[in-house]
Backbone bond lengths (Angstrom), bond angles and torsions (degrees), N, CA, C in turn:
res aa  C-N    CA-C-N  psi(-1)  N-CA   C-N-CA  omega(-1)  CA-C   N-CA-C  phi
1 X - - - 1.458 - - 1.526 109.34 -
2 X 1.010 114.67 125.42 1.766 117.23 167.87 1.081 116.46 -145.59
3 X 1.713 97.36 148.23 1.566 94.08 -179.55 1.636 104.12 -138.18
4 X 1.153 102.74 97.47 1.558 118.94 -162.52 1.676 97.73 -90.27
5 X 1.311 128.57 -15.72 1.617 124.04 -174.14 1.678 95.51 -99.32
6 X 1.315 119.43 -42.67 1.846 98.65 -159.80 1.189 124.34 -16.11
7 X 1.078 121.50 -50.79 1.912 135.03 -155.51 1.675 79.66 -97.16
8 X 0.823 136.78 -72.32 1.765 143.02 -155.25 1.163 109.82 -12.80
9 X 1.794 160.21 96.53 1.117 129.61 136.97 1.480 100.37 89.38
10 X 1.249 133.26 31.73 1.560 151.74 -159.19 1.384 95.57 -136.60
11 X 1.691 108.72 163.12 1.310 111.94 175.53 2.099 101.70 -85.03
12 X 1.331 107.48 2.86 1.480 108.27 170.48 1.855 107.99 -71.30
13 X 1.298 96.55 -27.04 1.763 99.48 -163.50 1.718 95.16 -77.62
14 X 1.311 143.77 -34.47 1.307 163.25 -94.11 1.678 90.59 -102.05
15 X 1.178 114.27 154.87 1.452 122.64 177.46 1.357 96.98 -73.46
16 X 1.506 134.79 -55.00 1.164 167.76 -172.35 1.944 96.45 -36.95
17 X 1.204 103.33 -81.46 1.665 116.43 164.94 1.322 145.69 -34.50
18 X 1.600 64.51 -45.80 2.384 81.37 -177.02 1.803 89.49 -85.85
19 X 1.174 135.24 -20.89 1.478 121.71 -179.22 1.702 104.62 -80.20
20 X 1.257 104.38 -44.86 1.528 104.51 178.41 1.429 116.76 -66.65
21 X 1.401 131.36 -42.34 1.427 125.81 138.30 1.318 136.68 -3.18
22 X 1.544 84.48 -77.68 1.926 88.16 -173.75 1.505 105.86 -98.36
23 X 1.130 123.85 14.90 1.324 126.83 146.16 1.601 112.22 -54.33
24 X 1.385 102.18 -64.74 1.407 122.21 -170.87 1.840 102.24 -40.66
25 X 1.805 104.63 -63.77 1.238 114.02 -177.84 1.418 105.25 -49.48
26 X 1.013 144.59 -36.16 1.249 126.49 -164.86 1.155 111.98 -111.04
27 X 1.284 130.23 9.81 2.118 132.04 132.70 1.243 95.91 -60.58
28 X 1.207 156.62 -18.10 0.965 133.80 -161.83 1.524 131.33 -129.37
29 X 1.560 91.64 16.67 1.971 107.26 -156.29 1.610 78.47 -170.86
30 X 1.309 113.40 144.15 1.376 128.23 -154.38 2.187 77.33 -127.27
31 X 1.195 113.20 87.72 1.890 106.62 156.65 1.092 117.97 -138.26
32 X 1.165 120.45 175.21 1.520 133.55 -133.95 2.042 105.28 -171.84
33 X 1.288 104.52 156.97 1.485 99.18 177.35 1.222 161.10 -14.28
34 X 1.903 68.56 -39.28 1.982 93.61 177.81 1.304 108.39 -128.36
35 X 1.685 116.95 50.04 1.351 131.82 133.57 1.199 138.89 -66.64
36 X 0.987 126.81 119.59 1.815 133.43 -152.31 2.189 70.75 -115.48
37 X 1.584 101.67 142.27 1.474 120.13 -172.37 1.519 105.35 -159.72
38 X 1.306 110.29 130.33 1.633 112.85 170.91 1.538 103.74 -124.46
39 X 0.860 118.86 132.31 1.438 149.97 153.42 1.349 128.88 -80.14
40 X 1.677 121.08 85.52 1.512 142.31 -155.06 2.001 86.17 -87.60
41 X 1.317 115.61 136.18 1.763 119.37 -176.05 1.424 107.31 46.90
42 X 1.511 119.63 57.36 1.611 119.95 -178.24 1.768 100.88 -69.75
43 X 1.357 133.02 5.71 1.632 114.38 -161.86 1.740 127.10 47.28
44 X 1.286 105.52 -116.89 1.589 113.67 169.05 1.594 103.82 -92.85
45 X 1.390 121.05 -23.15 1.630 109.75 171.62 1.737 103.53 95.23
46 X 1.576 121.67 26.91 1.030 87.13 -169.42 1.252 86.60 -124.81
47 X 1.386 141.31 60.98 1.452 144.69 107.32 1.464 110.58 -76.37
48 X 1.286 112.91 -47.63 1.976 90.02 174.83 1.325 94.60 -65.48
49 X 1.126 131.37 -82.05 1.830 121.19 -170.18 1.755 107.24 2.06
50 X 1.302 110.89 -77.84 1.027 137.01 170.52 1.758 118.12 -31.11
51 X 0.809 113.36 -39.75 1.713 138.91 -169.69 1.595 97.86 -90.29
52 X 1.215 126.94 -43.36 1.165 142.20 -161.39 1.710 105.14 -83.33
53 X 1.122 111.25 -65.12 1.505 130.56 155.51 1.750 114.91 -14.21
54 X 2.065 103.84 -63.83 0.899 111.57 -156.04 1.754 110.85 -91.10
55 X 1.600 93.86 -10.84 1.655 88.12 173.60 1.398 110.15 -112.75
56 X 1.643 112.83 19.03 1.365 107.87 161.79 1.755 104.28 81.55
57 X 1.295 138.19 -9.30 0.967 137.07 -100.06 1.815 89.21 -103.71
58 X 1.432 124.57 149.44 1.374 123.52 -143.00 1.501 95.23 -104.21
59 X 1.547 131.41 -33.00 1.427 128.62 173.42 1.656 102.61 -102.25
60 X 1.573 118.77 139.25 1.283 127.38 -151.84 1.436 77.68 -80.09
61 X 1.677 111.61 142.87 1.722 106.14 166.32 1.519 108.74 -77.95
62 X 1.370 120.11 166.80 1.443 133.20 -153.95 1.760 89.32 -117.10
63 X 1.391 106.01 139.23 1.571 105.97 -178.35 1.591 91.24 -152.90
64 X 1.581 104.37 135.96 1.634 127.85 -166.85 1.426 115.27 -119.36
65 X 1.454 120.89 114.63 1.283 106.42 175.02 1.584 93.26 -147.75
66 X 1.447 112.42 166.86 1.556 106.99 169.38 1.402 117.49 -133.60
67 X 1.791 104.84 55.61 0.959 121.36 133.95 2.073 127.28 -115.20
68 X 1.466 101.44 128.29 1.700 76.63 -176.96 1.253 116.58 -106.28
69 X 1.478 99.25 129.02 1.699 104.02 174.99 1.150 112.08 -114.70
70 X 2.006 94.39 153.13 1.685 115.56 -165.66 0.979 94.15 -71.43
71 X 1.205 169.04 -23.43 1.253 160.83 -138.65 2.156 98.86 -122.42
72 X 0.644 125.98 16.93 1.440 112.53 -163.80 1.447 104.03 -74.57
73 X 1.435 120.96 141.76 1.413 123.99 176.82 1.841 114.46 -57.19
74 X 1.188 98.81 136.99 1.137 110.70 -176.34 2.377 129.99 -75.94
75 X 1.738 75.49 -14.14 1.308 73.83 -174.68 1.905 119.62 -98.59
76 X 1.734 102.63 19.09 0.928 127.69 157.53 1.695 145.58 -99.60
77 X 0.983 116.69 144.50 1.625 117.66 -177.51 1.875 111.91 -63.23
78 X 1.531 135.47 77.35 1.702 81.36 -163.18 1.712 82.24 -115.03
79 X 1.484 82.41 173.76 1.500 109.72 -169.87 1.775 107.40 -120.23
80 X 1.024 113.72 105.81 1.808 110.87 164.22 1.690 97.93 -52.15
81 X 1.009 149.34 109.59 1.330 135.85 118.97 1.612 114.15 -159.89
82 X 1.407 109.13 163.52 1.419 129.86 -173.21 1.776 105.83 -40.95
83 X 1.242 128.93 125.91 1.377 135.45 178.00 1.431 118.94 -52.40
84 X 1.614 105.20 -42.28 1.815 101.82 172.78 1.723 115.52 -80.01
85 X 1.372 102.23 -17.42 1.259 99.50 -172.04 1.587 112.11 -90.58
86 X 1.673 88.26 -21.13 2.292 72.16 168.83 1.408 103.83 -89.74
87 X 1.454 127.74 -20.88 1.639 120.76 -168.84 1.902 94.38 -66.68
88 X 1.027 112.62 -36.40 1.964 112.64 -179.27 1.609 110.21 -47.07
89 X 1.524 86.04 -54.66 1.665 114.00 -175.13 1.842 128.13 -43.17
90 X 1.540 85.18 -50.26 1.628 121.26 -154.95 1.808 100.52 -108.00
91 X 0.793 126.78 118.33 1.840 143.30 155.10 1.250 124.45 -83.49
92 X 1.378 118.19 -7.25 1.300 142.06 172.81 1.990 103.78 -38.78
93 X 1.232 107.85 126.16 1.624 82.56 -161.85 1.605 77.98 -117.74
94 X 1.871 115.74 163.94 1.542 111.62 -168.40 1.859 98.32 -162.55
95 X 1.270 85.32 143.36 1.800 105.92 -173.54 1.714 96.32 -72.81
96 X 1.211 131.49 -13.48 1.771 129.12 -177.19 1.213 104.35 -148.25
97 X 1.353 118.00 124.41 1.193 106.50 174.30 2.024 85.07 -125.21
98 X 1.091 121.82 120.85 1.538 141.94 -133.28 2.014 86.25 -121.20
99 X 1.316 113.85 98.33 1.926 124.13 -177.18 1.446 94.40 -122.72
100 X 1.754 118.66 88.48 1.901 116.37 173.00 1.566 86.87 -118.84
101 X 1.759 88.77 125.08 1.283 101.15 157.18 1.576 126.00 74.23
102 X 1.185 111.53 -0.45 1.207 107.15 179.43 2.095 124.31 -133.02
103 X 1.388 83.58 4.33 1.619 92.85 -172.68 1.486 95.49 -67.28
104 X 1.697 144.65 -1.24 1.410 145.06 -157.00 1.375 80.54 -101.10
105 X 1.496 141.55 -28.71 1.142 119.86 -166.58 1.644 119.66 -73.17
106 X 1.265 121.70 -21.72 1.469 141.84 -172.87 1.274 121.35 -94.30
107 X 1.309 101.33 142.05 2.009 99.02 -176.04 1.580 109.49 -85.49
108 X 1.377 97.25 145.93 1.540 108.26 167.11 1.311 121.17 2.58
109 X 1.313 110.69 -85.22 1.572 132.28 159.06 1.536 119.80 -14.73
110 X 1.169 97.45 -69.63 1.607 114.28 159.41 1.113 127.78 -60.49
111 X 1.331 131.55 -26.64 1.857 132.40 178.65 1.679 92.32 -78.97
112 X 1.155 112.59 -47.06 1.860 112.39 -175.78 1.579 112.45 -64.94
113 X 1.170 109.16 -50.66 1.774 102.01 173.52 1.668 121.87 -72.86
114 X 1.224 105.59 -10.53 1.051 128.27 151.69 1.448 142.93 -19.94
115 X 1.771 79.85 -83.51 1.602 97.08 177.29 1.474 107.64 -107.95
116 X 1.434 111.81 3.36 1.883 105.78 161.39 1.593 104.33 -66.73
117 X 1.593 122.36 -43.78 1.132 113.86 -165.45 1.912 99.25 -78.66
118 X 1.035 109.74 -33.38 1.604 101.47 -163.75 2.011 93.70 -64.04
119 X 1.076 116.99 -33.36 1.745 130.59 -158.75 1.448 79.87 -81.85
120 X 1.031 142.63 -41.21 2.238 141.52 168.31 1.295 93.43 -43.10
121 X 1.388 111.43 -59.07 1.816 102.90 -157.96 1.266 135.60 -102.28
122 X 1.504 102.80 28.44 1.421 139.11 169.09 1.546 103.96 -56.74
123 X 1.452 109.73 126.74 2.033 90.53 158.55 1.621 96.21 -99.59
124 X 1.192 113.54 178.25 1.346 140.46 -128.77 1.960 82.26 -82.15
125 X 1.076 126.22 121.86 1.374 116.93 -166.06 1.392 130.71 103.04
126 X 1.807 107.32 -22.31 0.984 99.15 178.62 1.534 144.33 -87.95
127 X 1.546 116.32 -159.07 1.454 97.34 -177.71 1.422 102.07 -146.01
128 X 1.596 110.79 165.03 1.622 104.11 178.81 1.517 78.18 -137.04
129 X 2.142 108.17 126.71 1.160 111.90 173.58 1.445 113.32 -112.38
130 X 1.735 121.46 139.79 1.444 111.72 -145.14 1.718 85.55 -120.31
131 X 1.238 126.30 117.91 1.568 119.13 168.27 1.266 103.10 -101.12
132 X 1.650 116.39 151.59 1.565 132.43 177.44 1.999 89.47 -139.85
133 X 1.160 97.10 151.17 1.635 121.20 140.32 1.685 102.32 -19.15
134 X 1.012 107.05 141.98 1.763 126.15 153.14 1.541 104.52 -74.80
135 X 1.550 91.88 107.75 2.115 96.53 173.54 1.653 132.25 -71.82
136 X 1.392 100.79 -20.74 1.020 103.93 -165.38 1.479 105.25 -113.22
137 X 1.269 126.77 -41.23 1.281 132.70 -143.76 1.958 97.87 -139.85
138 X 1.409 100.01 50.50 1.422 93.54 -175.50 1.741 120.03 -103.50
139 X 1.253 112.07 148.80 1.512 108.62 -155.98 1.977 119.03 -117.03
140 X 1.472 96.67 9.13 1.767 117.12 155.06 1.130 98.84 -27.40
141 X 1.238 121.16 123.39 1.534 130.26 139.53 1.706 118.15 -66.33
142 X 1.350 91.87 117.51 1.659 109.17 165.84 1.353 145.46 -114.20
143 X 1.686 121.16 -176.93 0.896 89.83 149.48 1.417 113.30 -151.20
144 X 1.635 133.55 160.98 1.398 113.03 -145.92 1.012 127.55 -38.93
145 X 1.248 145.39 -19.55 1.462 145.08 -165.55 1.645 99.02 -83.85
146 X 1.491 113.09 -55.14 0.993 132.14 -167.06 1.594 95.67 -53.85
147 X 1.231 105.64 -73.89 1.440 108.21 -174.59 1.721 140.09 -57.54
148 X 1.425 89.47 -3.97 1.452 117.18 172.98 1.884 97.56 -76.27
149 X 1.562 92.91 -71.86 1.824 84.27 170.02 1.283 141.18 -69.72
150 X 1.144 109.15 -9.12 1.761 106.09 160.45 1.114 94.71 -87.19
151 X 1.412 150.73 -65.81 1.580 121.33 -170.37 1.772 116.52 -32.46
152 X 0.740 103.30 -24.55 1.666 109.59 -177.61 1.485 111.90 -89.85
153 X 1.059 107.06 -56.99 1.607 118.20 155.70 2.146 112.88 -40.77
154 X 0.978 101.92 -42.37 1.671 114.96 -179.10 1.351 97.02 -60.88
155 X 1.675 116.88 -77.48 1.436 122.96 168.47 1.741 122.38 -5.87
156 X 1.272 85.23 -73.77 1.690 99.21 -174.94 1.734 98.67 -67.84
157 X 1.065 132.08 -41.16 1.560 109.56 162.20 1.362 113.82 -64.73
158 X 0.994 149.14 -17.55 1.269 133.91 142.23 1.200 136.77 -55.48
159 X 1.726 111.39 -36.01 1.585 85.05 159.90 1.490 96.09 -71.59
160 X 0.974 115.40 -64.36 2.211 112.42 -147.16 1.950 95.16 -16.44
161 X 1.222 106.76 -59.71 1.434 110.12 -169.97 1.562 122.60 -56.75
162 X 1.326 104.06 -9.09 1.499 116.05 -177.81 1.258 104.97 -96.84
163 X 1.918 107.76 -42.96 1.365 100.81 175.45 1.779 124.86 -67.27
164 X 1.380 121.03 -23.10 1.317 131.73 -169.18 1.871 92.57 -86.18
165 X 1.162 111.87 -6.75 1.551 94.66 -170.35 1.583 101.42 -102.64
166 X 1.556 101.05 -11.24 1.649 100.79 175.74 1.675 104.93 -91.50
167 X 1.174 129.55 -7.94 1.240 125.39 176.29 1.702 105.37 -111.71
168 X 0.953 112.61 9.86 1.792 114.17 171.32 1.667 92.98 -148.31
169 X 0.965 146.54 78.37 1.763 150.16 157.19 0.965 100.82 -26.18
170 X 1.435 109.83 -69.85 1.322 114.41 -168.21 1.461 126.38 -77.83
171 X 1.167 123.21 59.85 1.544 137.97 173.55 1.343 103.43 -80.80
172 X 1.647 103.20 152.48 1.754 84.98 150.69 1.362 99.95 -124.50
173 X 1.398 119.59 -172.10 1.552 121.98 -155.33 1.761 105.33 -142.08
174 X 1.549 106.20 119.11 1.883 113.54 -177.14 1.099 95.02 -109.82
175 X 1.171 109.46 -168.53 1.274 133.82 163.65 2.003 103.24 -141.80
176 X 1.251 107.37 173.77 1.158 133.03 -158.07 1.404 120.28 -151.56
177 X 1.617 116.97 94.20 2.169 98.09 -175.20 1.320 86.86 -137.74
178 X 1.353 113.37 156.09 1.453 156.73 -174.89 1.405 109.44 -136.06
179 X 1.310 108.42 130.78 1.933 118.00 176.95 1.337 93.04 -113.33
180 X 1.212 118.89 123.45 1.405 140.02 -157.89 1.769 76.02 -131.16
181 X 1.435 98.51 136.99 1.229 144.08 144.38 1.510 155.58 -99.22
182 X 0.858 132.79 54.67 1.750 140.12 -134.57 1.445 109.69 -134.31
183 X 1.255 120.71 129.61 1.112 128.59 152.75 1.603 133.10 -31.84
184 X 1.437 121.45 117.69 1.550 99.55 153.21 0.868 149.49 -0.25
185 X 1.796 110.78 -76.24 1.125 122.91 170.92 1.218 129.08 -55.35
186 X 1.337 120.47 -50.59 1.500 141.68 147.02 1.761 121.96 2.40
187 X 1.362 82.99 -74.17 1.345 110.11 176.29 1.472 121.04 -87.05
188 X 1.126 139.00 -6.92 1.276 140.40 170.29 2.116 88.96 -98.19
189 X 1.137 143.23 -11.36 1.582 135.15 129.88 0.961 122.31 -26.91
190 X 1.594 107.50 -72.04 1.533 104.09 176.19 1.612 125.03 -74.79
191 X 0.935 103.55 -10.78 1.673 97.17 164.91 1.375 123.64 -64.89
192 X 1.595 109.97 -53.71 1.176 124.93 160.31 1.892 125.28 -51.52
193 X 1.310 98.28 -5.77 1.607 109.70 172.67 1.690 106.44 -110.36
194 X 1.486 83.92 -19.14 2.320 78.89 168.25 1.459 87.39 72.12
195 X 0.947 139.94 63.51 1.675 148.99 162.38 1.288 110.99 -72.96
196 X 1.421 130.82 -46.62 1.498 128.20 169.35 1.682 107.71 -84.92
197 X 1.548 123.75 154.78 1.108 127.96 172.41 1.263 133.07 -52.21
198 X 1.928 85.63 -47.51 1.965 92.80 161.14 1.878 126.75 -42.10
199 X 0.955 102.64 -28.32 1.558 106.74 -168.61 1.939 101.05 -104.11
200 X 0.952 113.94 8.39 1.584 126.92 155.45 1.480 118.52 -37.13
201 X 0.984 108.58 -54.39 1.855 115.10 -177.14 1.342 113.51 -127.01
202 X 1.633 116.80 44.90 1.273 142.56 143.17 1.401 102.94 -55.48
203 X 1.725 107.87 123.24 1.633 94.27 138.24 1.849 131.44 -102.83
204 X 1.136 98.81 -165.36 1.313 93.67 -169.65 1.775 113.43 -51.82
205 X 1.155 107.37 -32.68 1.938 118.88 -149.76 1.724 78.40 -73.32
206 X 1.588 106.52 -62.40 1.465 116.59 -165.47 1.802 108.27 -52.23
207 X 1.465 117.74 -39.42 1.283 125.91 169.29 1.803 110.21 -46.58
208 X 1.167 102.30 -47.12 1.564 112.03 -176.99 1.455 118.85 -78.68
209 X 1.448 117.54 -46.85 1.454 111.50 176.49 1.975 109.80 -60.28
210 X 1.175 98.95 -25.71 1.655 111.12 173.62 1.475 109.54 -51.81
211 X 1.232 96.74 -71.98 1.860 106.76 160.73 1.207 132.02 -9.59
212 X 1.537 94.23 -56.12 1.268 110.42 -165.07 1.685 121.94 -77.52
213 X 1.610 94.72 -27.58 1.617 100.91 -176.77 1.570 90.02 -99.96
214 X 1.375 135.49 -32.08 1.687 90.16 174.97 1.602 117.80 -73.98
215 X 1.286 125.72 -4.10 1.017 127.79 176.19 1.974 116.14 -71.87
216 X 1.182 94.35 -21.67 2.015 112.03 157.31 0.964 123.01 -79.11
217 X 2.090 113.51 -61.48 1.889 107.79 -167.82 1.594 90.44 -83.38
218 X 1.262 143.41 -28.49 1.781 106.64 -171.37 1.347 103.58 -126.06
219 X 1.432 80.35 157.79 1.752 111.42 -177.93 1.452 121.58 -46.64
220 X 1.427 129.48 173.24 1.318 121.78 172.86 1.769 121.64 -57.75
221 X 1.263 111.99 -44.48 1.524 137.31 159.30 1.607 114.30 -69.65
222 X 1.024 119.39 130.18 1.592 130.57 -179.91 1.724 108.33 -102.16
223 X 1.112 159.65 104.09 1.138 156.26 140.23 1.569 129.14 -84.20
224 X 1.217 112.18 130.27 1.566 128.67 -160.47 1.046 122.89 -153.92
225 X 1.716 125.81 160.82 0.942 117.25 160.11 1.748 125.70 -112.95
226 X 0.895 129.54 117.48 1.797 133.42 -156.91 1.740 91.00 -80.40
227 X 1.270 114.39 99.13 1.380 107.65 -175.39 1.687 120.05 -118.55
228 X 1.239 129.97 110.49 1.407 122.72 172.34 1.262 110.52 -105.37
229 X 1.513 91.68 169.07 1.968 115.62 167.97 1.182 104.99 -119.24
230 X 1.964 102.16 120.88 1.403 110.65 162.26 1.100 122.70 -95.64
231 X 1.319 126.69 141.89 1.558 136.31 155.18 1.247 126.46 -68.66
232 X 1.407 145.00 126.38 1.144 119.23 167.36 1.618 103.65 -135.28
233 X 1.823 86.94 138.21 1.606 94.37 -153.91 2.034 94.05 -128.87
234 X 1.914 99.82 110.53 1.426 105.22 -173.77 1.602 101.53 -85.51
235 X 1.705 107.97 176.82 1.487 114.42 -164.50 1.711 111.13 -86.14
């Protein structure tokens, strides 16, 4: 499975986003210079980049994914490898440990060993913040096929989030929205780049008949709201 476009040339990559982002993170997590932060599926890294920048921050934060891209921000540490297998590895202990969007990729099994090891390498205060999709009330433009499998895709983030809330109680629970603005055209790009996971095992025909109906139900202009649910799970 890969997803080498998400961040790419998206309103996720956007100057606009990554400020409203880590705005968010930091109502909600009290850091400062000498915050040590890992970033579990960082993409190109350029919200930590970004994050890093803005708190000045004196050790480069470390961001893990196992995909590698040419483009990856520079003012980060990143590491190609598997998330449980560097948390085994690594003792490195950190005030953020930063999970958007990608804890749907892992089984059960894996979300729990998971976040025992990420909840180990907490320092005393810290936090591991977990973003998913909006389950209930989500506002992606689709198109039926598509939206048939992210409803299903939604589901199963609903349990994961049910299951992580029975093994951490004590979570607390945000939310997260972005008004994305984008072109049609724009955005029928990233479809054709399979930017969300759902559209992973698209083929081409199914890529195209997709095309074809947002190119009917929406307008030239796309308006939305990009909405997640965070978890936040202390040590």
């Amino acid at each position: 499975m890969s997803l080498k476009n998400w961040d790419n040339k998206t309103w996720l990559s956007s100057r606009d986003y990554i400020f409203s982002f880590n705005n968010f993170l930091l109502k909600n997590i009290d850091l400062n210079q000498n915050s040590q932060i890992l970033d579990i599926g960082c993409g190109r890294g350029k919200i930590l980049g970004n994050l890093a920048s803005k708190l000045r921050l004196k050790k480069r934060p470390i961001g893990i994914d196992i995909e590698l891209h040419k483009d990856k921000d520079k003012r980060i540490i990143f590491k190609k490898v598997d998330a449980i297998k560097y948390l085994l590895k690594n003792e490195k202990k950190f005030d953020l440990i930063l999970i958007k969007q990608t804890i749907h990729l892992l089984e059960f099994k894996e979300i729990r060993r998971l976040l025992f090891l990420c909840t180990k390498r907490l320092q005393p205060g810290g936090k591991v913040m977990i973003f998913t999709l909006e389950t209930s009330q989500n506002e992606i433009p689709t198109f039926f096929r598509m939206k048939k499998k992210l409803k299903i895709s939604l589901n199963r983030d609903k349990q994961i989030l049910q299951f992580i809330s029975k093994l951490h109680p004590n979570n607390l629970l945000s939310r997260f929205s972005f008004k994305v603005k984008i072109t049609r055209r724009k955005y029928i790009k990233m479809i054709k780049n399979r930017y969300i996971s759902t559209l992973l095992n698209f083929n081409a025909e199914d890529i195209s008949k997709g095309i074809t109906e947002i190119n009917s139900r929406y307008k030239e202009q796309l308006q939305f709201n990009d909405k997640l649910i965070c978890l936040i799970l202390n040590k």
